[in-house]
Residue frames relative to the residue before (quaternion, step in Angstrom):
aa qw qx qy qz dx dy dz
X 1.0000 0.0000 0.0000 0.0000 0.00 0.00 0.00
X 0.3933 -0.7379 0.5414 0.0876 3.51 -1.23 1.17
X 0.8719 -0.0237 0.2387 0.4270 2.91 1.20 -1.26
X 0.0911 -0.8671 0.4695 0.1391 3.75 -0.59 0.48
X 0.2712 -0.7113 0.6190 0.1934 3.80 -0.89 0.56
X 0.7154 -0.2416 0.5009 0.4229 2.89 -1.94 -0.65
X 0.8604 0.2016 -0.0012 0.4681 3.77 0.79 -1.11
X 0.8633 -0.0009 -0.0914 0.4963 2.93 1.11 0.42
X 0.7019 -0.3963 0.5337 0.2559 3.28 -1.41 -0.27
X 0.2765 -0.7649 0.5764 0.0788 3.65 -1.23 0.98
X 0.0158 -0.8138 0.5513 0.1835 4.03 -0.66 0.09
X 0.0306 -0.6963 0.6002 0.3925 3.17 -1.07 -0.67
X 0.5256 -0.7710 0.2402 -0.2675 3.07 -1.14 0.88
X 0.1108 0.9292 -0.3478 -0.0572 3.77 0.49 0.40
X 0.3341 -0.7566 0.5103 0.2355 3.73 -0.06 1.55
X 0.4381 -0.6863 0.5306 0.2357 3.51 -1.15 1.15
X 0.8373 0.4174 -0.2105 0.2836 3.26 1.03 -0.58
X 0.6849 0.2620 -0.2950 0.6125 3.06 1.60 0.39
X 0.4481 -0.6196 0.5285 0.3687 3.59 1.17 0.21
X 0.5949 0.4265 -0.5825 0.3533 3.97 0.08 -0.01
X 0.5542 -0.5495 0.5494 0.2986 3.34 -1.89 -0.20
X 0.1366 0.7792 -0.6000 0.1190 3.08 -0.77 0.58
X 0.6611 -0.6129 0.3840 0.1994 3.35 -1.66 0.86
X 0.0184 -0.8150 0.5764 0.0561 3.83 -0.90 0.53
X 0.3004 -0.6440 0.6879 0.1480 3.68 -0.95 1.00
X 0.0712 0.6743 -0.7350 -0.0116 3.21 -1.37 0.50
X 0.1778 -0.7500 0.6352 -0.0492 3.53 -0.98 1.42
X 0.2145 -0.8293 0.4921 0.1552 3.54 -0.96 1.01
X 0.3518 -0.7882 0.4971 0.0886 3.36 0.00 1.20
X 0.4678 -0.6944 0.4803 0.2612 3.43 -1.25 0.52
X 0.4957 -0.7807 0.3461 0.1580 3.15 -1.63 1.58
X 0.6020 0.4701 -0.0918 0.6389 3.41 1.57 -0.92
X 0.5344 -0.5955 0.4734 0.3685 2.85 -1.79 1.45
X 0.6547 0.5848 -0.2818 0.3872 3.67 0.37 -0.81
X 0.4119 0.5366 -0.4118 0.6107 3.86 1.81 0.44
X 0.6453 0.4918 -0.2877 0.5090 3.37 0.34 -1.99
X 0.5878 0.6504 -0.3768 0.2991 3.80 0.19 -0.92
X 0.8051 0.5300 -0.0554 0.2606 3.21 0.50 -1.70
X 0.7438 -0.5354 0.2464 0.3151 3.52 -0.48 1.51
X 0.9105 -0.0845 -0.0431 0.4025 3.07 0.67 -1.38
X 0.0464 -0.7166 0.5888 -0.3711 3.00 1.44 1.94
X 0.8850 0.3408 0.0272 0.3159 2.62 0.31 -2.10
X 0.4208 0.5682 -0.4298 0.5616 3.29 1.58 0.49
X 0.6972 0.3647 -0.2819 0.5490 3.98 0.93 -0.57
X 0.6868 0.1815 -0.4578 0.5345 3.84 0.38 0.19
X 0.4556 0.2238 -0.7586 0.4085 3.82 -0.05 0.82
X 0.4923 0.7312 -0.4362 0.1809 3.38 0.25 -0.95
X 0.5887 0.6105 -0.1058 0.5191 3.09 0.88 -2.09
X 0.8706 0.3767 -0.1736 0.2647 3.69 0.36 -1.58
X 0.5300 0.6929 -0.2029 0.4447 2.68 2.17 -0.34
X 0.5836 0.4501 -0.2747 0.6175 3.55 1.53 -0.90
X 0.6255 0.5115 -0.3882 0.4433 3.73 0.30 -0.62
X 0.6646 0.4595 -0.3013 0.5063 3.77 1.13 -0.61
X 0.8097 0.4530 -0.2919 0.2321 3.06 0.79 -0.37
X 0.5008 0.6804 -0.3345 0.4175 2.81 2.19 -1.44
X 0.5230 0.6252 -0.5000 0.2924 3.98 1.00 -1.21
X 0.6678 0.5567 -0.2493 0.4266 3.59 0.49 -1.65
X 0.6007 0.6233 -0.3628 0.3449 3.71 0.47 -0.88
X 0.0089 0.6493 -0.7418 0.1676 3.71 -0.92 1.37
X 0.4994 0.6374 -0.5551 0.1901 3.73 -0.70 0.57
X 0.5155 -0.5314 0.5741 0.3496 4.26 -0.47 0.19
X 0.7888 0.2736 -0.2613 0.4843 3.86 0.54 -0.70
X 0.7687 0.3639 -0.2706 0.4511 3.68 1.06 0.03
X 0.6984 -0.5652 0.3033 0.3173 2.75 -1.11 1.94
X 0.2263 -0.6961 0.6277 0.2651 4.53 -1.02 0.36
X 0.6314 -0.4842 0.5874 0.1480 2.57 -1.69 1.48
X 0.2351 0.7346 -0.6349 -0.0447 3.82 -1.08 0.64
X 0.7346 -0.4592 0.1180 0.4854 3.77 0.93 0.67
X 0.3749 -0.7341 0.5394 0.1721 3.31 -1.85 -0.32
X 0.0834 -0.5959 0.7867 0.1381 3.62 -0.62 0.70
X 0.5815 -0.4852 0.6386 -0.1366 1.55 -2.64 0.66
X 0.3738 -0.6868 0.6030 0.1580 3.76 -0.46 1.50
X 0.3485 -0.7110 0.5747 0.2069 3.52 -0.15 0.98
X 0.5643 0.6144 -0.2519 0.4906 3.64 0.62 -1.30
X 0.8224 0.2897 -0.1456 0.4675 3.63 0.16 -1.08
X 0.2166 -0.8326 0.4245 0.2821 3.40 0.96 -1.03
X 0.5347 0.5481 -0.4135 0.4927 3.72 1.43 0.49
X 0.5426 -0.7438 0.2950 0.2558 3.02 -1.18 -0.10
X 0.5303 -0.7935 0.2567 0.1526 3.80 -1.15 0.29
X 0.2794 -0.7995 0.4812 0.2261 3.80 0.59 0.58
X 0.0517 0.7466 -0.6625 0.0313 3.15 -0.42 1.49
């Protein structure tokens, strides 16, 4: 672990397909409908959906690149990659 957020967890990492390193967020999402329910569940996955919208847009040399998100089938949310 590199790092921790509010929501989640930092790795580092090695992309299989290009062999570089590179950073992964992993966010634990809630298991129970009564999780998904909750105020501020659901304040952290707009939250969540809100950084993913933005990171896309992001062009800058000093800011980490956006390079997508899967999906935790199992959970059904989504995955900063």
């Amino acid at each position: 672990m590199i790092g921790r957020g509010t929501y989640g967890h930092v790795y580092i990492a090695l992309s299989v397909t290009t062999g570089e390193t590179i950073a992964v967020k992993q966010v634990e999402m809630p298991r129970s409908f009564s999780d998904k329910e909750d105020q501020r569940i659901k304040g952290m996955i707009s939250s969540l959906k809100a950084e993913i919208e933005l990171l896309k847009d992001l062009d800058h040399p000093n800011i980490v690149l956006y390079l997508g998100a899967c999906l935790d089938m199992e959970q059904h949310f989504p995955v900063s990659v």
